[in-house]
DRENTORKOL-3810 file (N, C-alpha, C; in nm, 4 decimals):
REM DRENTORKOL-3810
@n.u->9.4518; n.v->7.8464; n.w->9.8672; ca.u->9.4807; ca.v->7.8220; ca.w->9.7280; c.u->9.5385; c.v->7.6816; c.w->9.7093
@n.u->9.5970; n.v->7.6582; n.w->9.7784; ca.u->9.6861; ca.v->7.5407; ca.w->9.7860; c.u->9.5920; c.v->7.3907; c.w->9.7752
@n.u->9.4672; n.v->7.3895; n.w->9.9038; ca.u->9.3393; ca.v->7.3247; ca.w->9.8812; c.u->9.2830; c.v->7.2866; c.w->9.7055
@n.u->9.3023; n.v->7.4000; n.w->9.6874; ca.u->9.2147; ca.v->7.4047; ca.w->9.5370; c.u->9.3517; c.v->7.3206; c.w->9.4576
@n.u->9.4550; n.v->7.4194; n.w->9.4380; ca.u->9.5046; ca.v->7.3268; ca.w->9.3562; c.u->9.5388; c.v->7.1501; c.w->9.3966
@n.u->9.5536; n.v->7.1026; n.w->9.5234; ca.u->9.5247; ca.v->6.9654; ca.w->9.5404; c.u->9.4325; c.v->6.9283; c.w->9.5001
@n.u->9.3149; n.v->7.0013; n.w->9.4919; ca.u->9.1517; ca.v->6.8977; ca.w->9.4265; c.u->9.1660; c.v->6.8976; c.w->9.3117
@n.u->9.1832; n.v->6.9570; n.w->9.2488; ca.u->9.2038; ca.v->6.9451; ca.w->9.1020; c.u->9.3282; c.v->6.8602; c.w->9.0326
@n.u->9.4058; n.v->6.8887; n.w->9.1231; ca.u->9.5332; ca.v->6.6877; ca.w->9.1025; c.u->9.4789; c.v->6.6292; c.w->9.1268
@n.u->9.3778; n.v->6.5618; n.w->9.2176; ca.u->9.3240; ca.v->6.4877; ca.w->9.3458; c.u->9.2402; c.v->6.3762; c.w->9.2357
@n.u->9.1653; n.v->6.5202; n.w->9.1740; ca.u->8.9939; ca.v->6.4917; ca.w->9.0644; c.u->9.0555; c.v->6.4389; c.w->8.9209
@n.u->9.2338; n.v->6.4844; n.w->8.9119; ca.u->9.2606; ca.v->6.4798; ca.w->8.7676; c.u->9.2135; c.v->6.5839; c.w->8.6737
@n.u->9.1390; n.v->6.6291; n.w->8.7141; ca.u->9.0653; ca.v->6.7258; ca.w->8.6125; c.u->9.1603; c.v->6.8346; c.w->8.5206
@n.u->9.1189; n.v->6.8146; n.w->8.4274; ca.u->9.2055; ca.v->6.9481; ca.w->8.2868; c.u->9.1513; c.v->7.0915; c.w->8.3381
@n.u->9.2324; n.v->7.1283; n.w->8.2828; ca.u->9.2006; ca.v->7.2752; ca.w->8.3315; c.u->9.0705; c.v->7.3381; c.w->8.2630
@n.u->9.0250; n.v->7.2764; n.w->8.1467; ca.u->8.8860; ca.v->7.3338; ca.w->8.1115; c.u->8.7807; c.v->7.2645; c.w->8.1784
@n.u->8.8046; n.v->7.0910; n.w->8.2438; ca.u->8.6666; ca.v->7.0540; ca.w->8.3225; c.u->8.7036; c.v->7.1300; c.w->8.4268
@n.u->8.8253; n.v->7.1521; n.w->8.5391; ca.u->8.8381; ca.v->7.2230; ca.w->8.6156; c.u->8.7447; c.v->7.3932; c.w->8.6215
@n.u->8.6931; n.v->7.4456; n.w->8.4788; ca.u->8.6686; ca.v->7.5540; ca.w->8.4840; c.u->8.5669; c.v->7.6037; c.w->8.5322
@n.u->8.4897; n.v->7.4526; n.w->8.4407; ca.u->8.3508; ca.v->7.4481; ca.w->8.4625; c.u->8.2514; c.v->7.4014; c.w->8.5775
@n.u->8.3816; n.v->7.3147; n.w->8.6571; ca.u->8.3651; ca.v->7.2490; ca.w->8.8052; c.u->8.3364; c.v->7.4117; c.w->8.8666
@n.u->8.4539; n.v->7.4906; n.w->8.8579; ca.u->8.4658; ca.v->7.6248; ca.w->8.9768; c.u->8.3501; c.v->7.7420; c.w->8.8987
@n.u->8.3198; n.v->7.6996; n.w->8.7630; ca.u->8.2364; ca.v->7.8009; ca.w->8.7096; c.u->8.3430; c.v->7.9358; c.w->8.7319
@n.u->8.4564; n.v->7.9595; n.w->8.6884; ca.u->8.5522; ca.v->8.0677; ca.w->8.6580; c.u->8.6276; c.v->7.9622; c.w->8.4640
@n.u->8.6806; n.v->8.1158; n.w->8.4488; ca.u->8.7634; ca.v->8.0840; ca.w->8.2705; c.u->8.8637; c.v->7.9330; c.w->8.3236
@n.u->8.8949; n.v->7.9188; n.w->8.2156; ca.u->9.0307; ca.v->7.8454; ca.w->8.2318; c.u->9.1391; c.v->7.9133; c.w->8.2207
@n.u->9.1473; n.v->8.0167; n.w->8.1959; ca.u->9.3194; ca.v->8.1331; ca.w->8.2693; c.u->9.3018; c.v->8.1376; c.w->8.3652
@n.u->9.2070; n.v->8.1534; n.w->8.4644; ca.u->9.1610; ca.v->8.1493; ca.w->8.5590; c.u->9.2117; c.v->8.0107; c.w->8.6488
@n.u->9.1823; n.v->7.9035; n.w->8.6501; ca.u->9.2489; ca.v->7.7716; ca.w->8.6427; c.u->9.4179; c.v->7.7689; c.w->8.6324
@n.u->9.4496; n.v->7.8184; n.w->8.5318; ca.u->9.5958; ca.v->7.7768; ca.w->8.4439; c.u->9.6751; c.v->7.9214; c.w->8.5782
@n.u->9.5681; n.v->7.9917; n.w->8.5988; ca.u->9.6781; ca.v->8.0971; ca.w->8.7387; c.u->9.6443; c.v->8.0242; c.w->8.9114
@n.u->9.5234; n.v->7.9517; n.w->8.8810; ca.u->9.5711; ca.v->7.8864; ca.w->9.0350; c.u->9.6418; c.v->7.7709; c.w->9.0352
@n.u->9.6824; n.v->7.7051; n.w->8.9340; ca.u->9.7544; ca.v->7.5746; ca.w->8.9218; c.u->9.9214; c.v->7.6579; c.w->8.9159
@n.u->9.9395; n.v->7.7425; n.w->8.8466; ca.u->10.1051; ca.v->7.8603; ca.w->8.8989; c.u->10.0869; c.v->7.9187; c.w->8.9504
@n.u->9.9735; n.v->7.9424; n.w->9.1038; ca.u->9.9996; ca.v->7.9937; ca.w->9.2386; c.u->9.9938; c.v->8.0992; c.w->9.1990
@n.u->9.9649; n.v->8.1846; n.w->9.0970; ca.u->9.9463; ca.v->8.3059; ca.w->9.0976; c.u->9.7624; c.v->8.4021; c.w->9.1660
@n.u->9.8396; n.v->8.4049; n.w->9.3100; ca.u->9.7912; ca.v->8.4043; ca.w->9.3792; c.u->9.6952; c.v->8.5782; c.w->9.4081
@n.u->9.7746; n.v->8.6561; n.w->9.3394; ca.u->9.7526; ca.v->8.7718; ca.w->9.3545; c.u->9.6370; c.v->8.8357; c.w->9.2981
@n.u->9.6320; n.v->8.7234; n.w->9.1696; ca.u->9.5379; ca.v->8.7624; ca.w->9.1146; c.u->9.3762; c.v->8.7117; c.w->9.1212
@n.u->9.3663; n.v->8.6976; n.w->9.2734; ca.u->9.2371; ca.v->8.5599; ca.w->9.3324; c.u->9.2289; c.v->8.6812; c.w->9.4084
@n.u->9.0927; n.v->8.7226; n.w->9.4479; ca.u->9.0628; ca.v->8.7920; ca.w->9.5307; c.u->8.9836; c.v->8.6680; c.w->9.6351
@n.u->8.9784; n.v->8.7045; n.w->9.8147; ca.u->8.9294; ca.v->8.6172; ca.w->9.8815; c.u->8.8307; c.v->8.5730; c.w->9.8057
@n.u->8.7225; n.v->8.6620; n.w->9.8102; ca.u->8.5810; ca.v->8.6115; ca.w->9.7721; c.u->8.5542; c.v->8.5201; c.w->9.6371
@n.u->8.6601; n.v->8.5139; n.w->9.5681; ca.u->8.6320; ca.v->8.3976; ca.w->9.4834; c.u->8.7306; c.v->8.2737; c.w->9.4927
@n.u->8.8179; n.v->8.2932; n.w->9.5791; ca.u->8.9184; ca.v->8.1884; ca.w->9.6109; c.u->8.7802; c.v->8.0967; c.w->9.7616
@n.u->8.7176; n.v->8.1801; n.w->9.7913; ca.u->8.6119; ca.v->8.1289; ca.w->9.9005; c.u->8.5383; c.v->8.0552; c.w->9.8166
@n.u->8.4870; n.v->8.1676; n.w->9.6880; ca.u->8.3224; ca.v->8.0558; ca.w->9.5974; c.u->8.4265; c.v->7.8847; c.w->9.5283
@n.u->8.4987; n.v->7.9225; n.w->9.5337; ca.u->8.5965; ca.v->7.8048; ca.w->9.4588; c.u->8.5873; c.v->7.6714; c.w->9.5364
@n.u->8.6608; n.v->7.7117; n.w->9.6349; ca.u->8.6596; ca.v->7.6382; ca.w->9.7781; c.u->8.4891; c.v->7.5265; c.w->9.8217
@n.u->8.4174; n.v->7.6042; n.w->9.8133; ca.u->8.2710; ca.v->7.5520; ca.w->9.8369; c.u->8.2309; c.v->7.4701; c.w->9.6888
@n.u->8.2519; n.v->7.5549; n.w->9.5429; ca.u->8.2114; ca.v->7.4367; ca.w->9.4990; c.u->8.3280; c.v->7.3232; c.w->9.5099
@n.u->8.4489; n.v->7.3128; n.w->9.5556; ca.u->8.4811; ca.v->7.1896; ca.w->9.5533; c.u->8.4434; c.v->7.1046; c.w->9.7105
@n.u->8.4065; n.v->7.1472; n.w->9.7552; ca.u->8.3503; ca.v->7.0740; ca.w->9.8507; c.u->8.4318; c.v->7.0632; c.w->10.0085
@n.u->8.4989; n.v->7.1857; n.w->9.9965; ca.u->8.6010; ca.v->7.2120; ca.w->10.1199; c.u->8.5444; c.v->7.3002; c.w->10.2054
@n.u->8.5963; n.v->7.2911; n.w->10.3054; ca.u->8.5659; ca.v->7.3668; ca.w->10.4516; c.u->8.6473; c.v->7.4980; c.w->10.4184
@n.u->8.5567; n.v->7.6211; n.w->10.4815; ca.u->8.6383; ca.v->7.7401; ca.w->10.4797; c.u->8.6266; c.v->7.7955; c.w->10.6071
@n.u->8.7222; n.v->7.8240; n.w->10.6585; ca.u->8.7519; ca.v->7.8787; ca.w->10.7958; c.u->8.8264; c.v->8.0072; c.w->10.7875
@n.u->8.7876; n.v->8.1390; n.w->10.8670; ca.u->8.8816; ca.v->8.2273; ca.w->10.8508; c.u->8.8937; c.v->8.2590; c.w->11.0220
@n.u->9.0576; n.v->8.2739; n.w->11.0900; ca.u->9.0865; ca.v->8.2962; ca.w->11.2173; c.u->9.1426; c.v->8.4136; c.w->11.1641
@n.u->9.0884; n.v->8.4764; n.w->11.3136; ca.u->9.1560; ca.v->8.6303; ca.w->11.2803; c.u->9.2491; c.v->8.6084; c.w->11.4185
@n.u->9.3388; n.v->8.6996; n.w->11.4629; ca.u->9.4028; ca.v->8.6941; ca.w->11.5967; c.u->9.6092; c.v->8.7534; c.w->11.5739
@n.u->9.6307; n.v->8.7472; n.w->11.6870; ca.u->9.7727; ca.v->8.7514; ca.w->11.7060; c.u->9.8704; c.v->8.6725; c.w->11.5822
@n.u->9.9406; n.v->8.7331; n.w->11.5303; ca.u->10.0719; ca.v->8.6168; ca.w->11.4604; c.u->10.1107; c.v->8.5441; c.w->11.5275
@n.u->10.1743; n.v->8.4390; n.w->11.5027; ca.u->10.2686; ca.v->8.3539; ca.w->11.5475; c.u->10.4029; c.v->8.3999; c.w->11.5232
@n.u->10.4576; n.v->8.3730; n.w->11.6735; ca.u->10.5864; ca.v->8.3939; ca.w->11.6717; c.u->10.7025; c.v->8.2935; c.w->11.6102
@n.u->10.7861; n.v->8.3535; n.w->11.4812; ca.u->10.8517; ca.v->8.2959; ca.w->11.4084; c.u->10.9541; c.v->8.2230; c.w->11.5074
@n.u->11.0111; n.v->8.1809; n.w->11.4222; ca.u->11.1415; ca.v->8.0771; ca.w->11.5284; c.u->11.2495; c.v->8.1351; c.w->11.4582
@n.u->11.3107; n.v->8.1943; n.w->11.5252; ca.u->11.4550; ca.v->8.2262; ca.w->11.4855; c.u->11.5945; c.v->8.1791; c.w->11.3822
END
């Protein structure tokens, strides 16, 4: 999520060219720019990702051990 909202500072873009860049609403927009994150399911936080022109990688595996 974090990706996306940098491209869209990055591009400058308003949240309505932003909409039409990701092809999603602009509430849609106006909740990934306040990290409201919950309401992104992967699969469109993925289609988002591609049209802006980012790499998507998913690792599956062990956690990392926190640091105390």
């Amino acid at each position: 999520m974090l990706p996306l909202r940098k491209y869209v500072q990055r591009e400058e873009l308003m949240q309505v060219q932003a909409a039409k860049h990701f092809k999603v609403s602009q509430p849609r927009i106006s909740d990934l720019l306040r990290g409201k994150i919950s309401r992104f399911s992967l699969d469109t936080l993925v289609n988002m990702a591609v049209e802006a022109g980012l790499e998507v990688a998913l690792r599956i595996g062990k956690p990392r051990k926190r640091a105390a």
